[in-house]
PASEBA-1860 file (N, C-alpha, C; in nm, 3 decimals):
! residues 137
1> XXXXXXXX> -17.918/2.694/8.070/-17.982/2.701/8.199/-17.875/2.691/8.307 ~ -17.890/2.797/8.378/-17.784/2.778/8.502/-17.812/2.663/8.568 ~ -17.692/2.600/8.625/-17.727/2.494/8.737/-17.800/2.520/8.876 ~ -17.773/2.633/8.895/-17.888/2.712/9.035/-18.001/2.653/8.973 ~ -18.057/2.696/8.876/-18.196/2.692/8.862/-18.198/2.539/8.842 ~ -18.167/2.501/8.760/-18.176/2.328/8.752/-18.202/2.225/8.960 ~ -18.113/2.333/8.947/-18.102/2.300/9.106/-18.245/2.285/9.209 ~ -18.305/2.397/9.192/-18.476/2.422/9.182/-18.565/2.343/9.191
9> XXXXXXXX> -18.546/2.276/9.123/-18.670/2.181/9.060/-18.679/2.070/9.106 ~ -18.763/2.023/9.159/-18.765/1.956/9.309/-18.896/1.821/9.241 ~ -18.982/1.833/9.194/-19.032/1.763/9.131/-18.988/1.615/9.016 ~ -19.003/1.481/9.093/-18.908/1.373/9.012/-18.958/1.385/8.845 ~ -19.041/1.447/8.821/-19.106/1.437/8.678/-18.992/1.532/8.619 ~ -19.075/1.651/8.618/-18.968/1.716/8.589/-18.834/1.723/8.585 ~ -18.772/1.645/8.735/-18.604/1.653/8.702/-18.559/1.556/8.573 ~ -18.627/1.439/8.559/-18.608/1.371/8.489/-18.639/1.398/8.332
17> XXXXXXXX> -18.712/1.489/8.314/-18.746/1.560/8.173/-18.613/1.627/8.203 ~ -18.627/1.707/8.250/-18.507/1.796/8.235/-18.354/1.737/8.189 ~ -18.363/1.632/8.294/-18.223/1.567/8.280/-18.211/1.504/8.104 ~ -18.333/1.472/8.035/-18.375/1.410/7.940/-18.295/1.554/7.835 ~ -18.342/1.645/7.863/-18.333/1.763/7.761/-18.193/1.853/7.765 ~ -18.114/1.863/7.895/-18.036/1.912/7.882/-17.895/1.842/7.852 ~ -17.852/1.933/7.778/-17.705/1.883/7.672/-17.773/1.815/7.498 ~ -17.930/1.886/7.474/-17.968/1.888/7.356/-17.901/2.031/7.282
25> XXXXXXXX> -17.938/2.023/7.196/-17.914/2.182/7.096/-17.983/2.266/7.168 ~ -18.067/2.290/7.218/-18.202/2.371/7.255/-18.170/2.432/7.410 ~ -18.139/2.304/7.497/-18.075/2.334/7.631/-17.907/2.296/7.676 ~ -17.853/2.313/7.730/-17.791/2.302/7.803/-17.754/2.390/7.951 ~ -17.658/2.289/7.991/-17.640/2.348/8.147/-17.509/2.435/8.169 ~ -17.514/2.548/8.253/-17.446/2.652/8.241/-17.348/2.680/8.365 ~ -17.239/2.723/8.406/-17.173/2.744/8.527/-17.159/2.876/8.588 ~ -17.196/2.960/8.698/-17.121/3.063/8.726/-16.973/3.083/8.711
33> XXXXXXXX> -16.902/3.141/8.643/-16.786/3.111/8.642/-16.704/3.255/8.651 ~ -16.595/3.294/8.637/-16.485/3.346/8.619/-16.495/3.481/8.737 ~ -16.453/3.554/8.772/-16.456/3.642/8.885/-16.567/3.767/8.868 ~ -16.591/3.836/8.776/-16.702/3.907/8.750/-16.829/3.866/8.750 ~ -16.852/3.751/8.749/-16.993/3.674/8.747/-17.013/3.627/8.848 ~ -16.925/3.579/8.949/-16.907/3.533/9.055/-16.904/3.637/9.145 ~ -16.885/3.788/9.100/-16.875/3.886/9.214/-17.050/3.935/9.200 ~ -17.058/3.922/9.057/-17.228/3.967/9.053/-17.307/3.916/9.148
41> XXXXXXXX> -17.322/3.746/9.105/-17.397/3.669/9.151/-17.380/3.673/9.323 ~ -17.286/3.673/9.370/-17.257/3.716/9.536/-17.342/3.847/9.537 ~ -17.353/3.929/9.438/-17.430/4.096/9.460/-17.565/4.066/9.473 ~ -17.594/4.043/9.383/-17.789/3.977/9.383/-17.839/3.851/9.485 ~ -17.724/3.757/9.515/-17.790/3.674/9.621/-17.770/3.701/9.753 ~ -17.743/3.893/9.813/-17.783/3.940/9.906/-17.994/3.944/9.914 ~ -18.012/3.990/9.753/-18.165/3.990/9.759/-18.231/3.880/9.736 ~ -18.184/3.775/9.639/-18.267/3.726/9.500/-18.235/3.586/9.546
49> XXXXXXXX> -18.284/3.475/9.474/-18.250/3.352/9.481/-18.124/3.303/9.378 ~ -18.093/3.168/9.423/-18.007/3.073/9.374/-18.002/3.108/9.216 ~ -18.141/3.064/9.188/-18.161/3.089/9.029/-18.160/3.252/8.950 ~ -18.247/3.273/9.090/-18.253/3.430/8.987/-18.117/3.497/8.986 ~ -18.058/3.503/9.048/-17.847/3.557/9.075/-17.814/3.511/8.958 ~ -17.816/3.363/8.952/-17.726/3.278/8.872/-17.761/3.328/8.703 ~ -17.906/3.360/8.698/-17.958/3.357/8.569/-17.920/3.510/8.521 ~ -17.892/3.615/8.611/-17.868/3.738/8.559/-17.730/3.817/8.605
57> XXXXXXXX> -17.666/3.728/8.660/-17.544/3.697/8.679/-17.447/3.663/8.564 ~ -17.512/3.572/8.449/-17.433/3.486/8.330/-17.501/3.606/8.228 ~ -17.678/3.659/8.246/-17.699/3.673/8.097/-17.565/3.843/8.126 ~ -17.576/3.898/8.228/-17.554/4.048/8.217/-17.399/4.019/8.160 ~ -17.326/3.909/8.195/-17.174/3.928/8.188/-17.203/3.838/8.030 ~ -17.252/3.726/7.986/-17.226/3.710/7.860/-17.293/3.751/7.728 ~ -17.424/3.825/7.791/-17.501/3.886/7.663/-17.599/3.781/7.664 ~ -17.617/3.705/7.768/-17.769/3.595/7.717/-17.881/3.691/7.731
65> XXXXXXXX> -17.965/3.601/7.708/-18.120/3.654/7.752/-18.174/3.556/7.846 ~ -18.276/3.581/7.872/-18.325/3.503/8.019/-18.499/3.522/7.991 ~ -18.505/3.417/8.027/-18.673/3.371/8.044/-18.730/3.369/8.198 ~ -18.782/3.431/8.172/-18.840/3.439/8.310/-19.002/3.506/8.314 ~ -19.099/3.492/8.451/-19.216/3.488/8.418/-19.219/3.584/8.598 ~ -19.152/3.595/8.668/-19.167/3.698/8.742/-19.179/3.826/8.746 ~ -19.208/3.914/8.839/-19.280/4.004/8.853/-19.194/4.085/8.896 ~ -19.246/4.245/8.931/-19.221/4.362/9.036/-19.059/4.359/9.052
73> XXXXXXXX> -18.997/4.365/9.146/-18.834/4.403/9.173/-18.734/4.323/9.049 ~ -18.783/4.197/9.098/-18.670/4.125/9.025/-18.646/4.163/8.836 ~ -18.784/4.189/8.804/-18.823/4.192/8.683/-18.746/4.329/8.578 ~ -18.778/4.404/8.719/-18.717/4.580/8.699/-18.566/4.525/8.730 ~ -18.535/4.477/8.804/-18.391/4.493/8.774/-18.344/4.447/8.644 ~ -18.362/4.299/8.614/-18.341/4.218/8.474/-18.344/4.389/8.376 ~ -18.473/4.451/8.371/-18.489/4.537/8.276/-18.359/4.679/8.274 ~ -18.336/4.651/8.358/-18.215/4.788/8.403/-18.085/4.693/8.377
81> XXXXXXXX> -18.070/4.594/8.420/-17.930/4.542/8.376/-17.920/4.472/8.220 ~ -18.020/4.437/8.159/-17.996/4.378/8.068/-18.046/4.411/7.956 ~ -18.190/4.522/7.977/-18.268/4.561/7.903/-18.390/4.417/7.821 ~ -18.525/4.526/7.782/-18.635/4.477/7.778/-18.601/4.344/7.617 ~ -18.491/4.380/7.497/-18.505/4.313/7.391/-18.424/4.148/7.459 ~ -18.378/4.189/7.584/-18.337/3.993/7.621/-18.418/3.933/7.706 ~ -18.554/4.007/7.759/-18.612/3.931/7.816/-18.709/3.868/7.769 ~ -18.788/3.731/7.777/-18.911/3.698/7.766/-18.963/3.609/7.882
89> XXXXXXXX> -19.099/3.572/7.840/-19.148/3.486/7.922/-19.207/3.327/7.884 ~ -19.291/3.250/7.960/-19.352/3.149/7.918/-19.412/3.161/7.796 ~ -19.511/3.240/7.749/-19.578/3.262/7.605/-19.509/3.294/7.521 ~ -19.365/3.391/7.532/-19.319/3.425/7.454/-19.166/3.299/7.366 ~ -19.159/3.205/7.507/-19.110/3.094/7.443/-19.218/3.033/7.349 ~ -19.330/2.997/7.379/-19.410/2.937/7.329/-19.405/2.968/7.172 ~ -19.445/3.095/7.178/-19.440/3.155/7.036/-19.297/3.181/6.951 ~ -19.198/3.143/7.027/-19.105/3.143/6.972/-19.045/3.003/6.906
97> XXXXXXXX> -19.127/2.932/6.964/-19.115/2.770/6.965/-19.197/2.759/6.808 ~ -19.309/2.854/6.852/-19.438/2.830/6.682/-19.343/2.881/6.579 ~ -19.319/3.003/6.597/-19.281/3.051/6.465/-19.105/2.982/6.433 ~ -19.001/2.880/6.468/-18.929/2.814/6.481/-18.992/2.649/6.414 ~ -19.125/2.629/6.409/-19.156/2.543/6.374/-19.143/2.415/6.448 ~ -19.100/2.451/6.580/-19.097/2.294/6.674/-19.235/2.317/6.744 ~ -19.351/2.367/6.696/-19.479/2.350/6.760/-19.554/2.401/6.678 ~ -19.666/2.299/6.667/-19.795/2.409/6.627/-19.883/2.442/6.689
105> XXXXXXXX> -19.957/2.540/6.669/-20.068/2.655/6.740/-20.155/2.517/6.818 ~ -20.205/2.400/6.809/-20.262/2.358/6.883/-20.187/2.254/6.964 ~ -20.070/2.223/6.919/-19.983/2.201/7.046/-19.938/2.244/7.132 ~ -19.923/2.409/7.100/-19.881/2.519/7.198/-20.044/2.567/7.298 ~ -20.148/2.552/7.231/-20.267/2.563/7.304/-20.304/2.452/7.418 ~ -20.244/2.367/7.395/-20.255/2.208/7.473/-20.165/2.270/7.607 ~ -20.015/2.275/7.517/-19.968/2.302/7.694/-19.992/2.428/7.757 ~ -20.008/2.548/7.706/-20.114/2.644/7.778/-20.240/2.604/7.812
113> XXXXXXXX> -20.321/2.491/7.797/-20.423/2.464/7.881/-20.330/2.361/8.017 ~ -20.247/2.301/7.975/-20.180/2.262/8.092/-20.113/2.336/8.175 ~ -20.067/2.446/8.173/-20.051/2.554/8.275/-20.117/2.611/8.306 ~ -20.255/2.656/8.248/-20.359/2.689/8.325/-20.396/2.616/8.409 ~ -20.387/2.484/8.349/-20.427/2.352/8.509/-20.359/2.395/8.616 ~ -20.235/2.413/8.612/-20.101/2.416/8.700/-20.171/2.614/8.767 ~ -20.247/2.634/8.735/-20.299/2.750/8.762/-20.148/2.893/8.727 ~ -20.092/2.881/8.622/-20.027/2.957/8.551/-20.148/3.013/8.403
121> XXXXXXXX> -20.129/3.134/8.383/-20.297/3.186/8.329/-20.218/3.252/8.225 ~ -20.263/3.255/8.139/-20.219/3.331/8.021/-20.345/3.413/7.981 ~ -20.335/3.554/7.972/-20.395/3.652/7.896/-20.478/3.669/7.726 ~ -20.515/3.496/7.675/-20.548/3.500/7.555/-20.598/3.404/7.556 ~ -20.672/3.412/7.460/-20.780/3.267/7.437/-20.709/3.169/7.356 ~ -20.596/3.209/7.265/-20.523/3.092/7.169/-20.380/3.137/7.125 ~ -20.294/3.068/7.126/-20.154/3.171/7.043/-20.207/3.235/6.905 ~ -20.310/3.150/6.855/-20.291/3.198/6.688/-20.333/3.324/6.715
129> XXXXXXXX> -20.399/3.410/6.831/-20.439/3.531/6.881/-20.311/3.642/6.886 ~ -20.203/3.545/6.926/-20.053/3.629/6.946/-19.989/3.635/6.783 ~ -20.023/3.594/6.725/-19.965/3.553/6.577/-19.970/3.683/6.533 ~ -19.908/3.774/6.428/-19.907/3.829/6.354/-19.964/3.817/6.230 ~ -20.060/3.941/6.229/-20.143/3.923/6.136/-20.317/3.911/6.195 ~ -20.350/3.877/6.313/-20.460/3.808/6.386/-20.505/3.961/6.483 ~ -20.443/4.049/6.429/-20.507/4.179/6.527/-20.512/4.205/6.622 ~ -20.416/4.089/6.727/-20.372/4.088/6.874/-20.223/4.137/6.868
137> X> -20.121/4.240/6.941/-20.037/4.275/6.953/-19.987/4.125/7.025
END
């Protein structure tokens, strides 16, 4: 996770989860660094934010992928600079989390009903719907 985006998060709950999780196996925290990434990230934060620069700034120059759940411009660009196999989103962590085995289908349904609280909406009635095999693409 870039530090822009860490940067973001403005909520004491969250910073403090966060702070809890990063420098695990799973997360850590990331730097703009060396002159090409640093000339990017100056390119995109004529348009884009702190985070969004920083996050496609590192994946385009080191080959990451990037999670992200935005829309329209920003989304199309990610897809032109980095292409569609490094991007995902909230569900698609989720399900990446299931089939990884650090969640199961009704733990992953729990916190998708908690982002629906948070009025973040997901397109399905259950992951086991996203599962392979269950007749939902």
């Amino acid at each position: 996770m870039p530090e822009e985006v860490a940067a973001e998060i403005t909520r004491p709950a969250q910073r403090e989860l966060l702070s809890k999780r990063l420098g695990s196996p799973a997360l850590r925290a990331v730097r703009v660094e060396g002159v090409q990434e640093l000339a990017l990230f100056a390119e995109f934060r004529m348009r884009w934010g702190r985070g969004e620069s920083a996050c496609l700034a590192i994946a385009q120059e080191r080959g990451f992928g990037v999670a992200c759940d935005e829309r329209g411009g920003f989304l199309k660009l990610l897809r032109h600079r980095i292409g569609d196999a490094r991007i995902t989103n909230t569900p698609g962590l989720l399900l990446s989390a299931i089939r990884a085995g650090l969640l199961d289908i009704p733990e992953a349904d729990r916190l998708k009903d908690q982002l629906e609280g948070l009025r973040f909406r997901m397109a399905f009635a259950s992951f086991r719907d996203r599962l392979p095999g269950s007749g939902t693409p």
